[in-house]
C-alpha positions in Angstrom: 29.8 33.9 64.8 27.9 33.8 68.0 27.0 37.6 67.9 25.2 36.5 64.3 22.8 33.4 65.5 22.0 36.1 69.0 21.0 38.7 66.1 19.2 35.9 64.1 17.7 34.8 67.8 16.2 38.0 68.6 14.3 38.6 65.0 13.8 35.2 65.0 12.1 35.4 68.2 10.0 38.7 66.8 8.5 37.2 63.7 7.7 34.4 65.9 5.9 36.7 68.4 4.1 38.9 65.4 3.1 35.6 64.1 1.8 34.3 67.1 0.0 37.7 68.1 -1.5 38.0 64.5 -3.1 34.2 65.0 -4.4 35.0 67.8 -6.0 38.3 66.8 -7.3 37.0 63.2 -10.6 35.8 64.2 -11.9 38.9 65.9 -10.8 41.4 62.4 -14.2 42.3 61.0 -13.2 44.9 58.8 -12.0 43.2 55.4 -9.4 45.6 54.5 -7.5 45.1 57.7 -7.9 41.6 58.0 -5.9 41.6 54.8 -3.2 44.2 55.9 -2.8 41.8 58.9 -2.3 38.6 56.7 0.4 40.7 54.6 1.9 41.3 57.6 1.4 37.9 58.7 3.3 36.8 55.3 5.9 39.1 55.8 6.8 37.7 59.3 7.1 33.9 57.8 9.2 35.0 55.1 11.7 36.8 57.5 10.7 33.5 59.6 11.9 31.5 56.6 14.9 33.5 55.6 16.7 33.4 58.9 16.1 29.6 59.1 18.0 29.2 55.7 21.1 31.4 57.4 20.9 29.6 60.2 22.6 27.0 58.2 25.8 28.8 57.3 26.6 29.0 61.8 26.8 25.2 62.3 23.9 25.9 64.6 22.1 22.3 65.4 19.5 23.4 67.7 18.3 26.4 65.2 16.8 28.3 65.1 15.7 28.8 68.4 11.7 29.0 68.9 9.7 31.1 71.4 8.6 28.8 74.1 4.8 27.3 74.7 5.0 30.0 77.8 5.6 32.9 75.6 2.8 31.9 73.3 0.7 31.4 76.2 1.5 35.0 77.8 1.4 36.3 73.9 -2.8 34.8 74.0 -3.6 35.6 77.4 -2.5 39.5 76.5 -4.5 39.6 73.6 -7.2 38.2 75.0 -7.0 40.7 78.5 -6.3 43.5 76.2 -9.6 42.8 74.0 -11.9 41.9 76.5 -13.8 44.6 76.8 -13.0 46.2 73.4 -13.0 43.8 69.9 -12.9 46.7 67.7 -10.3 46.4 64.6 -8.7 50.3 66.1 -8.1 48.3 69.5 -6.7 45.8 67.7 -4.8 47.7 65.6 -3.3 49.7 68.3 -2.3 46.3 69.6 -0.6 45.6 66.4 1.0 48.8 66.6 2.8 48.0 70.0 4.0 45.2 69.1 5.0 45.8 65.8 7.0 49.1 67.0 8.8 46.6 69.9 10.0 44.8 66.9 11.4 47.7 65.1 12.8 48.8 68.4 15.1 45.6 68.9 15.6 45.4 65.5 17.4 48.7 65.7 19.0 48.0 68.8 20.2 44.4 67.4 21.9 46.3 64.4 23.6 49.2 66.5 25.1 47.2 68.9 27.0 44.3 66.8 29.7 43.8 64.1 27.2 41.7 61.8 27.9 39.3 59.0 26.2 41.3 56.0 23.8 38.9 55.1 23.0 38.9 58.6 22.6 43.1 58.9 20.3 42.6 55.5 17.8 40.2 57.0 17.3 42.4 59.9 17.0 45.6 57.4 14.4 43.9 55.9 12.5 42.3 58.9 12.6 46.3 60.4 11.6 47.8 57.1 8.8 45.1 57.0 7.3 46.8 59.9 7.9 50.2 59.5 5.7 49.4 56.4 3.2 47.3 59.0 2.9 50.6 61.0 1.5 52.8 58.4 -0.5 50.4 57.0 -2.0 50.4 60.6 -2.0 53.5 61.3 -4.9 53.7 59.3 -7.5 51.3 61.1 -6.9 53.4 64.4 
């Protein structure tokens, strides 16, 4: 049981991080065709957001799900903002995106090699790594 609300933790704690990266990112999108990749992408993260709070449920879990802290969001703005200081453009931005997006699909691979998952549990974090695999080509192409 525990080994299934870590899993759900550590997506949890990526969607939250995507979202958080994406709102602070919005604003400086010019091109309209990216700005509405990002939302998708944005959409995508509060559905897997949404999902794993409904699972949550099923592990007797009172204080979930577990959210990133203020600090994290702080650190999550101040790196967008350091990384974009000198360079708004939507292929900076994208690349951005990219990093963070492929981090996710890193742990999300890592979560699912290294535990014996509940398989509700192992299809939430198919779908939440799926998701961005998607997110990265749709990226790839503001570069």
């Amino acid at each position: 049981m525990k080994e299934n609300i870590n899993a759900l933790d550590e997506i949890n704690k990526g969607a939250c991080m995507g979202i958080d990266a994406i709102d602070c990112i919005m604003e400086k999108i010019e091109d309209k065709n990216f700005k509405k990749a990002v939302s998708e992408q944005y959409s995508d993260y509060k559905k897997i957001e949404d999902k794993i709070t409904k699972v949550y449920s099923k592990y007797n879990c009172e204080d979930c799900p577990h959210e990133t802290s203020a600090m994290n969001k702080i650190m999550t703005w101040y790196g967008v903002e350091m990384q974009t200081l000198m360079d708004t453009s939507d292929s900076k931005i994208a690349e951005l995106l990219l990093k963070g997006t492929n981090m996710g699909i890193i742990e999300g691979r890592k979560v699912l090699n290294n535990k014996e998952l509940d398989k509700e549990v192992v299809k939430i974090i198919n779908e939440y790594v799926k998701m961005q695999e998607s997110a990265v080509e749709k990226l790839k192409e503001f570069l």
